[in-house]
N, C-alpha and C positions, 0 to 999 in steps of 0.2 A: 592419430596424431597427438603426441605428446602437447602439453601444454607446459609454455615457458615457465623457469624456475620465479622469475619477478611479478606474474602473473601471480602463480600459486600463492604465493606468500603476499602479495598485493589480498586476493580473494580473501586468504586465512586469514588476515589484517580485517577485515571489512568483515566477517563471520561473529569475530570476536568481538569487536565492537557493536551489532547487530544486540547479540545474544546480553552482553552486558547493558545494554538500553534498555533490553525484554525485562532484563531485573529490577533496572530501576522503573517500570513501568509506564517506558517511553516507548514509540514507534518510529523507525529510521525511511527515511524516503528519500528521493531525489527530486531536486527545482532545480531549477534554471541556474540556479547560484549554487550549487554544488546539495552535498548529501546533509539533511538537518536533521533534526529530533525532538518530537512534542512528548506532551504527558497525552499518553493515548485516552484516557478518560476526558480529556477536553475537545482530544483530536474529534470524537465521535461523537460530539454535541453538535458539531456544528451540522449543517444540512448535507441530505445525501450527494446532492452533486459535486458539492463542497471534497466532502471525502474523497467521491470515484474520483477528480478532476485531481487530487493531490496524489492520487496514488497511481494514475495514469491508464483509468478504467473505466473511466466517461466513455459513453458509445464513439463517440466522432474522434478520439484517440484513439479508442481501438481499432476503430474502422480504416480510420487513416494510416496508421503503422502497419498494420495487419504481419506483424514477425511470424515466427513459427507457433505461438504460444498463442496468439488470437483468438483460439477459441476459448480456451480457459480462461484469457483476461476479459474477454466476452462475460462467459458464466460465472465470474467471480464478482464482476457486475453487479449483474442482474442480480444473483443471490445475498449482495450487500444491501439492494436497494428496500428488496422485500423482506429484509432482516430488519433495516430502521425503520421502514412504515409500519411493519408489525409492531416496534419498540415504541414509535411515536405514538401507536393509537394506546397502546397499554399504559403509557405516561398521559394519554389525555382522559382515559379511562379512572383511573388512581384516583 
């Protein structure tokens, strides 16, 4: 099944803008109030659940959506959580 031409160009719209935030060293997500844009160096100060809960990868959103992709937003989780414990003990370390 083809995918509509307002779609495609909708996506390509959203690609481009994605990748241009990457540059300036912003991160693009979706809230409730539509799609926003942090400085990802601030975004990832804050607390781990903080993060998963903005980026829609907290356990009980995963759990709850469960889409096709649930196991991956499962594992991308988990391997964020234990990516900043490891970075918070090396900053208490320092």
């Amino acid at each position: 099944m083809r995918t509509p031409p307002e779609i495609e160009a909708k996506n390509k719209e959203m690609k481009a803008l994605v990748l241009q935030k990457e540059k300036e060293g912003k991160v693009v997500f979706l809230t409730l109030d539509g799609f926003t844009s942090v400085d990802l160096e601030s975004f990832i100060q804050q607390p781990t659940e903080g993060i998963l809960y903005d980026l829609n990868r907290d356990r009980a959103t995963v759990l709850t959506l469960m889409d096709e992709n649930w196991f991956n937003n499962f594992a991308v989780g988990l391997v964020i959580k234990k990516l900043k414990e490891k970075i918070d003990n090396q900053e208490k370390e320092a």
